[in-house]
C-alpha positions in Angstrom: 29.2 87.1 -97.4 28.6 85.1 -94.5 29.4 81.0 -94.5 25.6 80.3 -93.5 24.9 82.2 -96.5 26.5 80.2 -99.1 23.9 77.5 -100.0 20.7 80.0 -99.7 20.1 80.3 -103.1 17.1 82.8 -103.7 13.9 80.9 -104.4 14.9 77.8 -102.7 13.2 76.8 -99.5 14.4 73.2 -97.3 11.0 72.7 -96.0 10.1 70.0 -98.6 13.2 67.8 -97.5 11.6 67.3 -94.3 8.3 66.4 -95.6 9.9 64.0 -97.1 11.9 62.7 -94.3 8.5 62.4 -92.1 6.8 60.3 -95.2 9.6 58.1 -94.7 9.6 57.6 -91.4 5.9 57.2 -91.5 6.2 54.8 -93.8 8.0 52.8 -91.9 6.2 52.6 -89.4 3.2 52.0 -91.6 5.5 49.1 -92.6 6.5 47.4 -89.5 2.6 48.1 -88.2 1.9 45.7 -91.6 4.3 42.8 -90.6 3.5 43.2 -87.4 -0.3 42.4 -88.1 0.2 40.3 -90.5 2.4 38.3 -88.5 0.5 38.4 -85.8 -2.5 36.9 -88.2 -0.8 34.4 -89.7 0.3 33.1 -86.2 -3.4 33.5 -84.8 -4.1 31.2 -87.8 -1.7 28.8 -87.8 -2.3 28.2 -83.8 -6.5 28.3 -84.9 -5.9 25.3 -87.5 -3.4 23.1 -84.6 -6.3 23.9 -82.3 -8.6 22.5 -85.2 -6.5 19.9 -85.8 -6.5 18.9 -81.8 -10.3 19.0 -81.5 -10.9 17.4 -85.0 -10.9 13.4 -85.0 -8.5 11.6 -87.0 -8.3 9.9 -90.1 -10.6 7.0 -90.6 -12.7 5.1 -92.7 -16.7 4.4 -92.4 -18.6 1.0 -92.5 -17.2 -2.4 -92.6 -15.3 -2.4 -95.8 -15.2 -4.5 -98.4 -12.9 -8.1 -99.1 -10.5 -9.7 -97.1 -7.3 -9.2 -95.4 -5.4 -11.8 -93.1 -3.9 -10.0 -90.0 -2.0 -11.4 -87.7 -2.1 -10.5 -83.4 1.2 -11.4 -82.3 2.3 -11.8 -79.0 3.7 -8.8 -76.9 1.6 -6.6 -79.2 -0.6 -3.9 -78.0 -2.9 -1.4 -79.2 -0.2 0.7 -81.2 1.1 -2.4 -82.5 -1.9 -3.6 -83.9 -2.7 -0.8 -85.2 0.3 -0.3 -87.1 -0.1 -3.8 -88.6 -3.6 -2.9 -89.7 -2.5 0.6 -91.2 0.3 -1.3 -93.1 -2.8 -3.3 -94.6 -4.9 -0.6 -95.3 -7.5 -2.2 -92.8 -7.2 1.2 -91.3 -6.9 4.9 -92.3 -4.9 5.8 -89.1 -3.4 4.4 -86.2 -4.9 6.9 -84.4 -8.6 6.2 -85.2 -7.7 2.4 -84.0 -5.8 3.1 -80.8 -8.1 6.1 -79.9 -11.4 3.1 -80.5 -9.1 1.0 -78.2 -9.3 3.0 -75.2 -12.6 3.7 -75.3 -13.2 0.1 -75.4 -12.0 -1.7 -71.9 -12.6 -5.2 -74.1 -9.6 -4.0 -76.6 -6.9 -5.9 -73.6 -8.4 -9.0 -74.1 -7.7 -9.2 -78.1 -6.0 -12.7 -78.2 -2.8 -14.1 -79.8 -3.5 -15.2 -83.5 -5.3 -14.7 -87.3 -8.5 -13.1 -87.7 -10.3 -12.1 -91.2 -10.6 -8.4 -91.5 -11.6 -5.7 -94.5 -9.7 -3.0 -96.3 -11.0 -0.1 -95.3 -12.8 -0.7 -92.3 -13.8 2.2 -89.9 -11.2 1.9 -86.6 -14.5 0.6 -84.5 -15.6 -1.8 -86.9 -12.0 -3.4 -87.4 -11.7 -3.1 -82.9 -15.2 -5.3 -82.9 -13.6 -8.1 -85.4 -10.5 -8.5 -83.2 -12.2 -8.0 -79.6 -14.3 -11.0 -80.4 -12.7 -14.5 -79.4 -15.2 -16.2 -82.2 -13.7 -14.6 -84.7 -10.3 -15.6 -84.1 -9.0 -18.1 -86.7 -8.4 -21.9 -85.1 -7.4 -25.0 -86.1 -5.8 -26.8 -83.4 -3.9 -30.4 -83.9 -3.6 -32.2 -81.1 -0.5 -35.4 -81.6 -1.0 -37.7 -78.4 1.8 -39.8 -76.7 3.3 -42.7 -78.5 2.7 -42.7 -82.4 5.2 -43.0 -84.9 6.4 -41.0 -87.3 4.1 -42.2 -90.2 1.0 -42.4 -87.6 2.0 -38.4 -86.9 1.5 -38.1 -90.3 -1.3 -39.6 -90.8 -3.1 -37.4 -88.5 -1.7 -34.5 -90.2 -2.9 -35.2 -93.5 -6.4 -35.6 -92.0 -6.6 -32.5 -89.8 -4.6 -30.0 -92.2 -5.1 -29.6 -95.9 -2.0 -31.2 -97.1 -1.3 -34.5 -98.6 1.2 -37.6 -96.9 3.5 -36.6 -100.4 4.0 -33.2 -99.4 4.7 -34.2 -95.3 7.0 -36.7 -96.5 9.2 -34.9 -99.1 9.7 -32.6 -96.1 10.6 -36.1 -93.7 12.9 -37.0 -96.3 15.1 -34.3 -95.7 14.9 -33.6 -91.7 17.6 -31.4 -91.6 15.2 -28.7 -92.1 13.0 -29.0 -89.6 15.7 -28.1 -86.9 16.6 -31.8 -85.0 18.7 -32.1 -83.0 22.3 -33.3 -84.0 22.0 -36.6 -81.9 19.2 -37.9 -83.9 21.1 -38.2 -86.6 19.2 -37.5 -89.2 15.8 -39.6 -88.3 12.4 -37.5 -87.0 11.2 -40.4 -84.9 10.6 -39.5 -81.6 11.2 -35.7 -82.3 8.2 -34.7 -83.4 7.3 -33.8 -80.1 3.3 -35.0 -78.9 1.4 -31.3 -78.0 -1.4 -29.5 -79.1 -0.1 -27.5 -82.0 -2.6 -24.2 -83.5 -1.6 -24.5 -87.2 -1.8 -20.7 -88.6 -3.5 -20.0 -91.7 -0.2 -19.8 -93.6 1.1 -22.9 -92.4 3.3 -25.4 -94.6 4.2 -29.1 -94.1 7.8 -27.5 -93.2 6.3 -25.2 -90.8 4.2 -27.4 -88.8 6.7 -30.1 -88.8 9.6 -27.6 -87.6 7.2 -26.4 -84.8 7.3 -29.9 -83.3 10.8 -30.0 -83.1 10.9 -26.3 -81.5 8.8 -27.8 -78.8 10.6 -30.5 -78.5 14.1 -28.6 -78.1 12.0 -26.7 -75.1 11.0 -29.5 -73.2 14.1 -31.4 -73.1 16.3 -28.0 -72.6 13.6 -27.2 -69.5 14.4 -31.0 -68.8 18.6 -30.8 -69.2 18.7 -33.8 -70.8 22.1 -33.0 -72.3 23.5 -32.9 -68.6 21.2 -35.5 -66.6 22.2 -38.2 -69.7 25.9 -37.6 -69.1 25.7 -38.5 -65.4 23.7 -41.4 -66.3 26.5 -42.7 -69.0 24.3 -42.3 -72.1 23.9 -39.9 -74.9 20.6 -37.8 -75.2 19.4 -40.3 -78.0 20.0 -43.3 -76.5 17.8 -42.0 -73.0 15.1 -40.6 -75.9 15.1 -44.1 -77.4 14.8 -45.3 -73.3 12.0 -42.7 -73.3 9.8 -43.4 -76.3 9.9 -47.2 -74.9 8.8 -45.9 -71.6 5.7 -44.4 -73.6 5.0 -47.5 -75.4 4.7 -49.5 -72.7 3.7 -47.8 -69.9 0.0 -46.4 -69.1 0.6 -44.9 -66.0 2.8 -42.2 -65.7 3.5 -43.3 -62.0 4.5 -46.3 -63.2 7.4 -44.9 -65.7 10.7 -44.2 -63.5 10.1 -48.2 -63.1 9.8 -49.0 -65.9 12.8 -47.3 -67.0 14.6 -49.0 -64.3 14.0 -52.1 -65.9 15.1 -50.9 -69.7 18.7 -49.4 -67.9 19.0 -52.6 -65.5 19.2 -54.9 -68.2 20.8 -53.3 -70.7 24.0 -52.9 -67.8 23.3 -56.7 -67.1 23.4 -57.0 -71.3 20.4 -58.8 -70.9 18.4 -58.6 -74.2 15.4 -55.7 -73.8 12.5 -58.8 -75.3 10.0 -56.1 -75.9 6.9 -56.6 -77.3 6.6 -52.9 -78.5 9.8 -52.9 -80.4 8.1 -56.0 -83.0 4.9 -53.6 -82.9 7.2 -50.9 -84.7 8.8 -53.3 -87.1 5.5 -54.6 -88.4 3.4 -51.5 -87.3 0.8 -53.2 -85.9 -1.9 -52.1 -84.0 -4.4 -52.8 -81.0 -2.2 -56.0 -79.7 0.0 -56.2 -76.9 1.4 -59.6 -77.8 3.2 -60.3 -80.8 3.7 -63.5 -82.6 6.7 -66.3 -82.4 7.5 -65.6 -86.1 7.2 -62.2 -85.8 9.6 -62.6 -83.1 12.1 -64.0 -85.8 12.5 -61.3 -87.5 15.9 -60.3 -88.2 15.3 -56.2 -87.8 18.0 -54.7 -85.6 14.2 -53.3 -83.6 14.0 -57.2 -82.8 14.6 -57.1 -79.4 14.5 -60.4 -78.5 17.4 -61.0 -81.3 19.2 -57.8 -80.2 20.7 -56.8 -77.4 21.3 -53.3 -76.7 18.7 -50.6 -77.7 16.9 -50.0 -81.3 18.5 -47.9 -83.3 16.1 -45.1 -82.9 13.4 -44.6 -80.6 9.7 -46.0 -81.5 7.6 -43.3 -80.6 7.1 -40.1 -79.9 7.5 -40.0 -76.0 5.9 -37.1 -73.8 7.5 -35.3 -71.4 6.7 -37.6 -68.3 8.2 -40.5 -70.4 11.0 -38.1 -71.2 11.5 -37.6 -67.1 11.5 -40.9 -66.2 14.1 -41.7 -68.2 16.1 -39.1 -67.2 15.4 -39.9 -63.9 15.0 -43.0 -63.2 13.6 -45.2 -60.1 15.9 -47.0 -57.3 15.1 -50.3 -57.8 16.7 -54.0 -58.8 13.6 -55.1 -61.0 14.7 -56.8 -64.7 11.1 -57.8 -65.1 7.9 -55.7 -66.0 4.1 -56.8 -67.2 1.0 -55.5 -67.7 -1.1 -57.3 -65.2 -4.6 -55.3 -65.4 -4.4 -54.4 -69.5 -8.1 -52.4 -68.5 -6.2 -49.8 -66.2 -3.1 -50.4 -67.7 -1.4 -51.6 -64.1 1.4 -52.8 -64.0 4.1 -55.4 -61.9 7.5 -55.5 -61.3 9.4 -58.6 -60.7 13.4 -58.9 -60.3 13.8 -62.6 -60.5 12.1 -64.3 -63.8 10.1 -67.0 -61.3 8.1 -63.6 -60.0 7.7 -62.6 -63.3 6.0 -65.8 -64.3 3.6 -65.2 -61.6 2.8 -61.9 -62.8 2.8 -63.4 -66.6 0.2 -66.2 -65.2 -2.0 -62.7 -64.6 -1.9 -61.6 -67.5 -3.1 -64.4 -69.2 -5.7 -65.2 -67.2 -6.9 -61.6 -68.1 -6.1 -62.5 -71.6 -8.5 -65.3 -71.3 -11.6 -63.4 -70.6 -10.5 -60.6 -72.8 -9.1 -59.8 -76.4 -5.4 -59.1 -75.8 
């Protein structure tokens, strides 16, 4: 018997084990031809629904929508950041929708700095229209002149805002959270600073008030007083209390470095100040520019006629030319200053009180022919 003999076994044929291999192998192949397709589907689908995706316009809501929602433009913000505020309050489906309405709109760089009144829900070109049109931004500016006092600020609040002197003053009464300054020790007058103010929507006494002192804190930092008072030999609230006389009495801003001059002349001299504004702010008159004899008695430390040195705080709110001229004040020996032409508000300087009595003789003769 031969070795290749040993496994033939009568009967029994191999042929069927290759078959067998060959289904295998062709099923394989039947396999891999299955992923392969399949794959090859699911990736032609999955790139058919990105293309969809791409093509197809994105989320957003139709019509105007309903109620209202308070959004606010602030400033540095652009398309995507607007449009991230509105999606936070549901004004929008998508910040797409909005920023893709915004460059088809070349208005959409002019939105402006502020509150509007929107809807939830609001289609992205519906909500652009609200906010490209100026109209519909939400205003309500307050404009504080030169020169009033504290309660006279006040005053004008209560009328142009919609809350009461109670609620401005339980805010006055403890300044230290409105943001003054250290030097004014405690007391808003002459901090409150005289500017156009737009008074948001969610405004509060304490808001409004702090606001004034922010712009205050700007002007006089863009103004150095802290530095251009040391040279001078004063503290920044003794020039502030030089400044807010410089607004009370003065008209003509050309006429200010003068008169502030005058105020630092004699108070080096320690020549009394003999202000007429100073008994103003004691009795808070107004409309004069004379005061009485026995008004002149009184024994306020504002007395100025009584008093030497300055008041104890300034008397008005002064603006920022008052602010300059005290901080920069004339050349000149003049101890003397009147209002000779009360209609213009002109003034003359004297430095000798014999000049100033000729000036004083002016007035009065003005006075004569006219309410002073």
């Amino acid at each position: 018997m031969s070795d290749l003999g040993l496994d033939m076994e009568p009967g029994r044929r191999r042929h069927p084990r290759r078959r067998r291999r060959r289904f295998s192998s062709c099923l394989a192949v039947l396999i891999a031809l299955v992923v392969l397709v399949g794959g090859g589907y699911f990736a032609f689908s999955y790139g058919l629904t990105a293309i969809k995706e791409k093509l197809s316009p994105p989320p957003d809501y139709s019509g105007k929508g309903s109620g209202q929602v308070l959004v606010e433009v602030k400033d540095g913000d652009n398309a995507t950041d607007i449009a991230a505020t509105l999606m936070d309050k549901d004004v929008v489906k998508s910040q797409e929708a909005f920023t893709d309405a915004a460059k088809k709109d070349p208005k959409s760089t002019g939105i402006q700095v502020g509150y509007y009144t929107l809807a939830k829900h609001m289609s992205a070109k519906s909500a652009l229209a609200v906010l490209v049109d100026p109209h519909n931004l939400m205003r309500n500016a307050v404009t504080i002149p030169e020169g009033l006092r504290v309660d006279q600020i006040v005053d004008l609040l209560v009328k142009k805002t919609d809350f009461s002197k109670k609620q401005y003053d339980k805010v006055l009464a403890d300044p230290s959270q409105i943001g003054l300054p250290a030097y004014a020790k405690g007391n808003p007058e002459g901090y409150l600073f005289p500017a156009t103010y737009e008074v948001p929507p969610n405004a509060t006494p304490k808001s409004i008030l702090t606001a004034m002192v922010t712009r205050y804190q700007q002007a006089v930092q863009k103004l150095g007083i802290e530095q251009k008072a040391q040279a001078l030999g004063y503290s920044p609230h003794d020039v502030m209390t030089v400044a807010s006389i410089v607004q009370a009495e003065g008209k003509l801003p050309a006429d200010f470095p003068k008169i502030a001059r005058v105020l630092y002349n004699r108070l080096e001299k320690g020549r009394p100040l003999q202000l007429d504004t100073t008994i103003v702010y004691i009795f808070k008159t107004q409309g004069k520019l004379t005061t009485t004899s026995e008004q002149r008695k009184s024994s306020s430390p504002y007395n100025t006629y009584n008093h030497t040195g300055l008041p104890p705080t300034p008397i008005s709110a002064p603006g920022e030319k008052a602010i300059e001229a005290a901080l920069s004040p004339a050349d000149g020996p003049w101890l003397f200053f009147v209002t000779t032409n009360p209609s213009n508000g002109a003034m003359s300087f004297a430095t000798t009180y014999a000049e100033h009595l000729k000036n004083v003789a002016k007035f009065r003769a003005y006075c004569q022919s006219h309410s002073c």
